[in-house]
Each structure stands twice: as C-alpha cells, then as structure tokens.
C-alpha positions as CSV (number, residue, x, y, z in Angstrom):
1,X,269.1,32.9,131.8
2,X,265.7,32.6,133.1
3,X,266.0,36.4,134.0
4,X,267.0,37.3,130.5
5,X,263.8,35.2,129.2
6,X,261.6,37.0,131.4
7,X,263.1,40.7,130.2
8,X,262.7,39.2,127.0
9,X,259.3,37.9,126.9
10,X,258.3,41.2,128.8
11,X,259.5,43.2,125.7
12,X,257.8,40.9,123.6
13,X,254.7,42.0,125.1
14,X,255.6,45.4,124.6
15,X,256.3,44.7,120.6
16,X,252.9,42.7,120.2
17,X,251.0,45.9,122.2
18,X,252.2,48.3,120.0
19,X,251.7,46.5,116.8
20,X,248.1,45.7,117.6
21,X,247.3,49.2,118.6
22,X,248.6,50.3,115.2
23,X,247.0,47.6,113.5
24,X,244.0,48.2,115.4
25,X,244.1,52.5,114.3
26,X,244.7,51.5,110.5
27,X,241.3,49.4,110.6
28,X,239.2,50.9,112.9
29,X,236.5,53.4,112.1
30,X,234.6,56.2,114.3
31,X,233.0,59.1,112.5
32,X,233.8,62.2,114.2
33,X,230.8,63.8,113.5
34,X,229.2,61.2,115.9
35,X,231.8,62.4,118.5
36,X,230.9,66.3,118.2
37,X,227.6,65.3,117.8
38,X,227.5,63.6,121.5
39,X,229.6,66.1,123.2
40,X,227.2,68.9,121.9
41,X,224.2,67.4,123.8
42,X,226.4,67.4,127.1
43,X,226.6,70.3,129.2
44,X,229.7,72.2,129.5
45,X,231.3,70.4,132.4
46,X,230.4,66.9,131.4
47,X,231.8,67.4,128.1
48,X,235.2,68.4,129.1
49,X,235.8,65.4,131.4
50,X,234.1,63.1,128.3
51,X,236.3,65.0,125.8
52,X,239.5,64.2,128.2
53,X,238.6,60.6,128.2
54,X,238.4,60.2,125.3
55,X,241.4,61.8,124.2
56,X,242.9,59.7,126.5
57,X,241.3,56.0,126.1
58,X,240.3,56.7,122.7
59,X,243.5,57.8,121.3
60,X,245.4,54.9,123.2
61,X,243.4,52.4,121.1
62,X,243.2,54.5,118.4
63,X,245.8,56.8,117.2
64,X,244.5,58.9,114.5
65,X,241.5,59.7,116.5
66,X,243.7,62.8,117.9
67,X,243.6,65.2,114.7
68,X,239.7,64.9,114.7
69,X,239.8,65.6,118.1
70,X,241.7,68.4,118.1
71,X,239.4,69.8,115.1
72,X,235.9,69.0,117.2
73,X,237.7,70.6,120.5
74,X,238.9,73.6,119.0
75,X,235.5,74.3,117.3
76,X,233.5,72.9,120.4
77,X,235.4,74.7,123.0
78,X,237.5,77.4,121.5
79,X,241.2,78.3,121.1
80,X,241.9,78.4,124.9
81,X,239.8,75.5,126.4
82,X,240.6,73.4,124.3
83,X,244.0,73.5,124.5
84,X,244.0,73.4,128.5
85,X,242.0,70.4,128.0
86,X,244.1,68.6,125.7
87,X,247.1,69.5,127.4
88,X,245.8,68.0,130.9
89,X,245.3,65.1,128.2
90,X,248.7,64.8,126.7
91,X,249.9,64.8,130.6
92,X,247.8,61.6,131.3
93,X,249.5,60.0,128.2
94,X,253.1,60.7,129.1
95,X,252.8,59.2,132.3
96,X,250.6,56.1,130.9
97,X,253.4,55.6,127.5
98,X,256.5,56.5,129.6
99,X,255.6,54.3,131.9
100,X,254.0,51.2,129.4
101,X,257.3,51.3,128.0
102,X,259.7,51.6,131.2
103,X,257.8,48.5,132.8
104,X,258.0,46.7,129.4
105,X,260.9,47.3,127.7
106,X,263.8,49.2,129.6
107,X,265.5,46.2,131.4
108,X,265.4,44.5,127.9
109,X,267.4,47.7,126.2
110,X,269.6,47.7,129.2
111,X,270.5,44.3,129.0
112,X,270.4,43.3,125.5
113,X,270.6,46.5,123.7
114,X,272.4,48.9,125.6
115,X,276.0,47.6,124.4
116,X,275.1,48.0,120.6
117,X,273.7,51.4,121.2
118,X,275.6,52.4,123.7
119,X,277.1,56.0,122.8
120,X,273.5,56.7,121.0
121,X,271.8,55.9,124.8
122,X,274.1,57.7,126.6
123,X,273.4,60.6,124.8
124,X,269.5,60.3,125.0
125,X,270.3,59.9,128.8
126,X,272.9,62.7,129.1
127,X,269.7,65.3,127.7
128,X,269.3,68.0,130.3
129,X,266.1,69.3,130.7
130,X,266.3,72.5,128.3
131,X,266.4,69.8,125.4
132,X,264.1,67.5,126.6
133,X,262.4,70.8,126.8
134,X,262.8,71.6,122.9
135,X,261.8,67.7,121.6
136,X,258.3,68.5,123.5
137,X,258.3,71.7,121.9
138,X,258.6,71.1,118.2
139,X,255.8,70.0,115.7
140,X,257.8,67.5,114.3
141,X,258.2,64.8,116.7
142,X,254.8,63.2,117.8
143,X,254.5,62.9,121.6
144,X,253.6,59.6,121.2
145,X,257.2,58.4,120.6
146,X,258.9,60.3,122.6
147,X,257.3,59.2,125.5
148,X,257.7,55.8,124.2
149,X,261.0,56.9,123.5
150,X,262.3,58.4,127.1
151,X,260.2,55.1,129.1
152,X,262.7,53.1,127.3
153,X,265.7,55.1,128.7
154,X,267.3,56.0,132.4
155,X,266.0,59.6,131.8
156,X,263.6,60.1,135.3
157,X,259.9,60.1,134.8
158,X,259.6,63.3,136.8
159,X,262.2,64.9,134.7
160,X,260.5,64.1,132.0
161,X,257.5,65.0,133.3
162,X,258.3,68.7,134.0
163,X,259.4,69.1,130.4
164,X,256.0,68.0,129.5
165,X,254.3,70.4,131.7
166,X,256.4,73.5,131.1
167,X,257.0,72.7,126.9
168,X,253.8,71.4,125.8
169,X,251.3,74.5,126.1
170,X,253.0,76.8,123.2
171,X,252.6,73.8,120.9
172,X,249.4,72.4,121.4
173,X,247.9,76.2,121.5
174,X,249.9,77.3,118.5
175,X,247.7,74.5,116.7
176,X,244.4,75.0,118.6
177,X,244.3,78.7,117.6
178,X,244.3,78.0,113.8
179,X,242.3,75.0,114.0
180,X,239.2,77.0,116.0
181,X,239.6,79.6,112.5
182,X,239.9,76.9,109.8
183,X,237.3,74.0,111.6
184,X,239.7,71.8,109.0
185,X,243.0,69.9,108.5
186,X,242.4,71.0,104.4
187,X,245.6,72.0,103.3
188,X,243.5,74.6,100.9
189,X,241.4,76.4,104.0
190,X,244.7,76.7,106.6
191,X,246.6,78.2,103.3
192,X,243.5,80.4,102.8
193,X,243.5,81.3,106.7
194,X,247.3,82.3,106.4
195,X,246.3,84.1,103.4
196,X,244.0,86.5,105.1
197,X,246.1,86.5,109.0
198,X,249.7,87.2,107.2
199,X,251.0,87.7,111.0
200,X,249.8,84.4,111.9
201,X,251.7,82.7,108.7
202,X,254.7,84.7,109.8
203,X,254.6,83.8,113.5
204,X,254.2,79.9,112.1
205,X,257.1,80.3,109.4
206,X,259.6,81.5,112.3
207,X,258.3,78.4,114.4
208,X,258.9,76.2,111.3
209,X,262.5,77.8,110.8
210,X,263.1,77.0,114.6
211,X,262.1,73.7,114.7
212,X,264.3,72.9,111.0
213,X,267.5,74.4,112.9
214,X,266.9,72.5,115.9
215,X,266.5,69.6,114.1
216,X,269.8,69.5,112.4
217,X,271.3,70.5,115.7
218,X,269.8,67.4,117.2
219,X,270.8,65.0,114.2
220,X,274.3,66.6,114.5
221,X,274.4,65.6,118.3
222,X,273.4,62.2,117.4
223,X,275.3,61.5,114.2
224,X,278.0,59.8,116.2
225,X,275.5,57.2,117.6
C-alpha cells in the first residue's frame, strides 16, 4: 500500500506541475519585442546559445513563449539557423518532458491505469519507429504532449529519441521558412505570402492533405482503445 501511495503522490506531483506551468503561461507576460531587442545587441555566437536557453527554460515555464520565438528566430537568424537552432532546442525538451513524466507518472499508469486502458497502451507501446516517426512529423500534434505522452508509456527513451532527431527537421523548417517571409503569425500576411509563392501554398496544401490522412489512419488504429 505504502508503494501505491508513493506512485500515487509521485503522480500527484506530476498533475500539480503541469497545472501550474499552464496556469503560470495563461498569466504571465514577456514582450517579445524586449527579447529580439536583447538578442540583437549580442553578437552572433552568444545569441544562439541565449536564444537556445531560452527556448528551452523559457518555454518550460512558459508555453506560448514558442510562437514568438519562432517569429524573432526566423527574422533574427534566417530560415536555416534558426531552425537548426530550435531543433537542437526541441531535442533538449524531449529528453527533459519524456523524462519529467516517465519519473513522475509511468509506474502510476502502470499500476493504476494500465488495466482500464489496457488495449489503448498496448497500442501506444506496440508503435514502431516509422509511426513514432509520423506523430513528430505532423503539425497537428504539439511536441509538447507527445513527449509527455511517450514518458508516460514503455516506449524506450532512445527510441523515441531517434524519431525526434530524424522527424523533427522537415517540420520545424517547413515553418521557419514562411515565418522568415511573413515576420508574422497574421493569418492575413501568411495568406498574402501564399498568394504571391503559389508553389509554397501547394507544397503546404500536400503537407496539410498528409497529415489529415494520417490522422484518420491513426484515429482508426486507436478507435478500439
């Protein structure tokens, strides 16, 4: 009992963390412009490591800080640096989530949730490394929770781990590239900027068309769960 308690309490813990991280990115303000602004007056090589740590720490604490982030980097740095640089940063938060939540909360879903979820766990954990592969790839799953997501399951961290390495570049550049031409998450300038790159729009519809048929593939694979 006193085991269970401790798995319990442990996952708990985990709960309270993630709750007070979101509550903490609902009511917390930084200006972005004071970001860009710092970065600016840091030479080259400085302001990549500062840009890393704060992708890292800052979006830990808080979450929304990544979209301005990925604006200032792509105008800052470019297309290509930037995303090198945010993907050495999304590598660093896979490890520190998968592993926040494996330490936390696993041996409580083992224990207490693994029999009521059983066939949708042993699914999750029967996911070679081509799908794993796929969930990094497509826009419409935030990393965040599926590295929250695997920590909590059997699936290895190195396994995991490789998927993020290999699948993560196309994604994060895809997004780089059109951020360093609109500077904006407007819905009116990245409409205007497919407007005048057509081949860009038609590159991003296939990638949308992708990801929707993947999608119902992976609800169909789960739908028995």
């Amino acid at each position: 009992m006193k085991i269970f308690e401790n798995i319990t309490l442990r996952f708990i813990y985990f709960i309270l963390l993630i709750t007070g991280l979101f509550i903490l990115s609902s009511t917390f303000s930084i200006q972005p412009q004071t970001i860009d602004k710092f970065l600016r007056g840091t030479p080259l090589f400085y302001s990549c490591i500062l840009f890393v740590f704060l992708y890292v720490v800052g979006t830990f604490f808080i979450w929304y800080l990544k979209d301005p982030l990925k604006i200032i980097g792509a105008v800052l740095f470019g297309a290509y640096l930037s995303t090198l640089l945010i993907y050495i940063a999304e590598i660093i938060n896979a490890v520190v989530f998968f592993n926040l939540s494996s330490i936390l909360g696993r041996e409580f879903v083992e224990k207490k949730l693994r029999g009521r979820f059983k066939n949708f766990y042993q699914k999750l954990e029967d996911i070679n490394l081509g799908w794993v592969f796929l969930l990094r790839f497509i826009p419409l799953i935030p990393y965040r929770v599926l590295d929250l997501s695997f920590g909590l399951s059997r699936v290895p961290l190195k396994r995991y781990l490789l998927a993020v390495v290999i699948a993560s570049p196309p994604r994060i550049f895809w997004i780089q590239v059109i951020l360093a031409s609109v500077k904006s998450l407007s819905p009116q300038k990245i409409i205007g900027y497919f407007s005048q790159y057509p081949q860009i729009y038609f590159l991003s519809f296939l990638y949308a068309v992708v990801t929707l048929i993947f999608a119902f593939r992976l609800k169909k694979i789960f739908k028995s769960s």
